[in-house]
NUMI-676549 format. One record per residue (C-alpha): residue in three letters; x, y, z. Coordinates in steps of 0.1 Angstrom, whole numbers, plus 2048, in hexadecimal, padded with zeros to 3 digits. Example, Ala and Ser with C-alpha at 12.3 -4.5 7.8 and 13.67 -1.06 7.14 Angstrom:
2
ALA87B7D384E SER8897F5847 
//
This chain:
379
UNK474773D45 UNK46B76CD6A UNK47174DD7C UNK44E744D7F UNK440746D5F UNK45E736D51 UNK452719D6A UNK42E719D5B UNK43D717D38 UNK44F6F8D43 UNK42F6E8D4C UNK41E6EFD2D UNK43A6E3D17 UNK43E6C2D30 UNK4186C2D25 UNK4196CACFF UNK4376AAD00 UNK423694D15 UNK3FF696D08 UNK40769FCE0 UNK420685CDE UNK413665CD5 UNK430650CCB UNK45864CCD1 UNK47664CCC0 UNK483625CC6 UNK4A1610CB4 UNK49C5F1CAC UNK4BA5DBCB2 UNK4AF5BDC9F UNK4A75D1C7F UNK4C05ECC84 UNK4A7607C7C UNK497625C90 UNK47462AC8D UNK45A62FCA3 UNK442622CBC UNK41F627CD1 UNK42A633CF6 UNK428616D0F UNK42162ED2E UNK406647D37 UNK40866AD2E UNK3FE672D4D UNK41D666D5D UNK433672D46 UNK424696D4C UNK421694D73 UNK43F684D7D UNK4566A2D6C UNK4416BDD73 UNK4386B2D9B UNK4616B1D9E UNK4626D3D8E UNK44A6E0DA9 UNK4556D0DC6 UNK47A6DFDC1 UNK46D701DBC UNK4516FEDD6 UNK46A6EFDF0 UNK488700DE6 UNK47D726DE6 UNK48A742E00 UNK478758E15 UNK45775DDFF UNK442772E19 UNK43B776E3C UNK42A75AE44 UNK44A746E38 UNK46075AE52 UNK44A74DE6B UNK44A729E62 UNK46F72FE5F UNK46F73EE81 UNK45A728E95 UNK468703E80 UNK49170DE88 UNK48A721EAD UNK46B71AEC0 UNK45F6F3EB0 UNK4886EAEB5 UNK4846F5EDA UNK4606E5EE6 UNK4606C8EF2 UNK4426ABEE5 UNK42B6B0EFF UNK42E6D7EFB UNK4276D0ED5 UNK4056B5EDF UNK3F86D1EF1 UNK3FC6EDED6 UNK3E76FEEC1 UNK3E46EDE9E UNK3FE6CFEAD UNK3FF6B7E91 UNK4106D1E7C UNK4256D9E96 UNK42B6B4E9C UNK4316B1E78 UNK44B6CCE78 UNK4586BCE9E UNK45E699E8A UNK4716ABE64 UNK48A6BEE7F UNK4906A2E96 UNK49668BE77 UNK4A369FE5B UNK4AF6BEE6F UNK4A16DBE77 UNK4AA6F0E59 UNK488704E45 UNK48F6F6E21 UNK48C6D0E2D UNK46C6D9E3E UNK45F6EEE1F UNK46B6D0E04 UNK4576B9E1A UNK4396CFE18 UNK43B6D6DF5 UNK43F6B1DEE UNK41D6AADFF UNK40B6C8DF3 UNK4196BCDCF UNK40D696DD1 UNK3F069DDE1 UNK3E36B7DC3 UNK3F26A4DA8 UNK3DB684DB6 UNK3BF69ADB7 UNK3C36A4D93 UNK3C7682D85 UNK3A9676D9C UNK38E68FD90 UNK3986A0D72 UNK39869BD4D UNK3B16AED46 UNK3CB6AFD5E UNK3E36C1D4D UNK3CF6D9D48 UNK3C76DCD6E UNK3EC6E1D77 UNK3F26FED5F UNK3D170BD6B UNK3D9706D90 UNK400719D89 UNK3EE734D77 UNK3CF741D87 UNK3CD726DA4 UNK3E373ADBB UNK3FF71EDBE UNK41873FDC0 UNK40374BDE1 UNK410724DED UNK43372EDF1 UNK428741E0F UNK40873AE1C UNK416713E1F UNK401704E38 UNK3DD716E2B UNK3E7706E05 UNK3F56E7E12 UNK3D66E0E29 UNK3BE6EAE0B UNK3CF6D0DF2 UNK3CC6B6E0F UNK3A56C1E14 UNK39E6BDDEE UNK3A6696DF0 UNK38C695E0B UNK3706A0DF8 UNK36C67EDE4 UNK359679E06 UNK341693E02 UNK335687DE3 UNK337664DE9 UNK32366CE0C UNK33C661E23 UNK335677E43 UNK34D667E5C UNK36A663E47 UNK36B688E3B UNK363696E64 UNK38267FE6C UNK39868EE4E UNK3886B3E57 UNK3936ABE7D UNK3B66A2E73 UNK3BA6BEE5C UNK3B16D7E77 UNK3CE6C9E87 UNK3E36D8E70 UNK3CD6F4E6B UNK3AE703E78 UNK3A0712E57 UNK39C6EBE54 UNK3786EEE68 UNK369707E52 UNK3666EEE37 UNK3506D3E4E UNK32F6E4E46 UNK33D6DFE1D UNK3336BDE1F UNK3106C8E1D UNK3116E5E09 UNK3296DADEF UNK30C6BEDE3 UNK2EF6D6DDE UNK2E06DCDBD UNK2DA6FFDBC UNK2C8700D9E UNK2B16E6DA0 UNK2876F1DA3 UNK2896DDDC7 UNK2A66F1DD4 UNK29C715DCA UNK291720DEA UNK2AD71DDF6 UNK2BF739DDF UNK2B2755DEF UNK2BB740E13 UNK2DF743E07 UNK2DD763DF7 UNK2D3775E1A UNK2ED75EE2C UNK30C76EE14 UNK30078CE17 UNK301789E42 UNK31F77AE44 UNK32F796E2E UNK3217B4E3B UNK3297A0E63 UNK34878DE5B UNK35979FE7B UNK33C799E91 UNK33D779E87 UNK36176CE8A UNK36377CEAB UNK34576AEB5 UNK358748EA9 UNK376758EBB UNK368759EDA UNK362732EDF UNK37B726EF2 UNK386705EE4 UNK39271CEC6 UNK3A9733ED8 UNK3C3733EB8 UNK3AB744EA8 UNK3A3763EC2 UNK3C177FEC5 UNK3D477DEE3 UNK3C8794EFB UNK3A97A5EEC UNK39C786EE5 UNK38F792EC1 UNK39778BE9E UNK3A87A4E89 UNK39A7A3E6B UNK3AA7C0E59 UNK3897D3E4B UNK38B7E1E2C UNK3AD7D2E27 UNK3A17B3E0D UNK3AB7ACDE7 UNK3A47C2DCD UNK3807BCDBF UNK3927B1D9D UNK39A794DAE UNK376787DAA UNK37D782D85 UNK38E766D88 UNK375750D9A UNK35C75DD85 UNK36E751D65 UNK36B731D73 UNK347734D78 UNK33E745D5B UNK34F724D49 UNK338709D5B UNK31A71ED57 UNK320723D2E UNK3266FBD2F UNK30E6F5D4B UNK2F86E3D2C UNK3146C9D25 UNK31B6C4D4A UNK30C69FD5B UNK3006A7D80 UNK2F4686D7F UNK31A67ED94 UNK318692DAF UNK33F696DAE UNK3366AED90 UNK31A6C2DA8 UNK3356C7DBF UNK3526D6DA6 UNK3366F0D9E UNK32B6F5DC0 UNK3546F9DC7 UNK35A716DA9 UNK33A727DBA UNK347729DDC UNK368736DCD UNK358753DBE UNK345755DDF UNK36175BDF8 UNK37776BDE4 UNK35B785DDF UNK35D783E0A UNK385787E09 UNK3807A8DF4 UNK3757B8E19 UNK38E7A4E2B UNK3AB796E1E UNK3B2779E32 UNK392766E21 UNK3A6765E04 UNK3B6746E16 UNK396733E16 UNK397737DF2 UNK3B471BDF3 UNK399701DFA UNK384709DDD UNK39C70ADBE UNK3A26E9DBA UNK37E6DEDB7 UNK377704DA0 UNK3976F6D8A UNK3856D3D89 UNK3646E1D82 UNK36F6F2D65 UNK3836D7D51 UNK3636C4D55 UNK34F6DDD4A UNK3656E4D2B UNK3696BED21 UNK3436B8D26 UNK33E6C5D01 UNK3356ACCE9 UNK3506BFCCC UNK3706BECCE UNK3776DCCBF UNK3626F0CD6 UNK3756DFCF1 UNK3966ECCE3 UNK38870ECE1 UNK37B70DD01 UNK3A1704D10 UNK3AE71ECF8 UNK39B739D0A UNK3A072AD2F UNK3C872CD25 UNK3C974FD16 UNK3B475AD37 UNK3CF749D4D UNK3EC758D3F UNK3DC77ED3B UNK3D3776D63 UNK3F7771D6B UNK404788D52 UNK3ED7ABD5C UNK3E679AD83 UNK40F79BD89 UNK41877AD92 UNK42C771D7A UNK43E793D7F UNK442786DA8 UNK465781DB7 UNK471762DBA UNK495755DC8 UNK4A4732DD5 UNK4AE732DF6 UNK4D4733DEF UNK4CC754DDE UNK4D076FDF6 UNK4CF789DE0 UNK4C677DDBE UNK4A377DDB3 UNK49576DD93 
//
């Protein structure tokens, strides 16, 4: 059995233990008899405390995953180990690189420490967003190891880690807290520039597209997908041309290669659609009088949305990052939003068998995976 889905069968035991479990095995020393007794501490603890350990060693301790993680590996023990902190203030994305300036200094300069530390934010930081928003956070961990690309994390660290982060902003969206999320959109373009793409999101992640009053504006959007797909090039090169984003421009030409025709198969657009077919079936159930619920739809939308982009150019698939969380969120909601219970545990039924065929016919749980003392053994 490979590695990974050995991993996401861990979690779902850890979850079958923690949530179906209701009482403990206890000996009582006055009485001298064993019986049993209520647990005294949350289930979610019990279920997050395990499996976030779990995660963060196999996030953190990993090998050579991808190119992108011979480049962190590259620039973290060579070029970061050489600059000096002014060089660093002045460079392109510097709070990443000052982060990366402060682990070596501190801890050494050495990949795996700076890879635990970022899989022990990314961790935290999605495991708080779970057991902030959703019902079912169990549920949204096996959901988010199955067909919430965690597996893409293990190379595209920064993009994933600088999604996670941007999900704990978006309490501010809906609770309408402008300032705060431009200063937490500003900090996280600091460690990444994708980071600005999702300012305008605090204005489009609160509209009700199906309300009478906001219909208009369905063909508005409809004509604006369809121009940025059919321009995407023009465009980016456009953005690449401003100069106070000259990480984004290639060196030289001074345009963006966008790889045309290089994107993600156009089964990829299932996925996101399974979460939107979900919240539409439940839409009835659903409460948009919170507008945090408005904005999980809005998120699951806008997953299905750019991923339909990425299948012309691959690197929007990246952007998707943003989105799951809030799609993943969106659908628990959706689900527990019916009034039977046993419609509920259908529902979850079908959402697991879907996650598991996903991993199962979409390869990742077929993908290579190796610690990073294991030159040449892969599991």
């Amino acid at each position: 059995m490979n590695f990974y889905l050995q991993i996401v069968f861990l979690v779902l035991i850890a979850s079958i233990l923690s949530y179906g479990m209701r009482k403990i095995i206890v000996y009582n020393r006055y009485s001298e008899k064993i019986g049993l007794k209520n647990c005294d501490f949350s289930n979610r603890f019990r279920f997050l405390v395990p499996c976030g350990i779990l995660l963060i060693l196999i996030s953190g301790l990993r090998h050579n995953m991808g190119t992108d993680y011979v480049s962190y590996q590259y620039i973290f023990e060579h070029k970061i180990k050489e600059m000096s902190l002014r060089q660093i203030l002045i460079k392109d994305e510097p709070l990443f690189a000052f982060i990366q300036k402060m682990v070596g200094e501190i801890l050494g300069y050495h990949i795996v420490i700076l890879m635990l530390i970022f899989a022990c934010i990314t961790v935290i930081s999605l495991f708080y967003f779970f057991s902030r928003e959703s019902e079912l956070v169990w549920l949204s961990v096996f959901l988010t190891l199955t067909i919430g690309s965690y597996f893409t994390s293990f190379n595209t660290t920064r993009n994933y880690l600088t999604a996670v982060i941007w999900s704990l902003t978006v309490k501010f969206i809906y609770e309408k807290k402008f300032l705060l999320y431009f200063c937490c959109i500003i900090v996280l373009s600091l460690i990444h520039t994708s980071a600005l793409i999702m300012l305008p999101m605090y204005w489009i992640l609160r509209i009700k597209w199906f309300e009478r009053k906001n219909w208009f504006l369905l063909p508005l959007a409809a004509a604006v997908f369809l121009f940025v797909y059919f321009y995407t090039e023009n465009i980016y090169n456009w953005i690449a041309s401003f100069p106070f984003l000259p990480m984004v421009a290639i060196r030289g030409e001074g345009k963006l290669s966008l790889d045309y025709h290089s994107g993600t198969p156009w089964i990829s657009i299932i996925r996101p659609l399974f979460y939107c077919l979900i919240i539409i079936i439940n839409k009835k159930a659903s409460n948009n009088r919170y507008p945090q619920n408005v904005v999980w739809e809005n998120g699951a939308l806008y997953f299905l949305i750019v991923q339909l982009i990425s299948t012309k150019y691959y690197m929007f698939y990246r952007i998707t990052y943003y989105m799951i969380p809030l799609a993943i969120v969106g659908l628990v909601h959706a689900i527990m939003m019916n009034k039977h219970q046993k419609n509920r545990r259908r529902w979850i039924f079908v959402v697991m068998v879907f996650a598991f065929a996903w991993g199962l016919l979409g390869g990742q749980f077929y993908a290579n995976y190796r610690f990073f003392w294991q030159d040449n053994v892969i599991l």
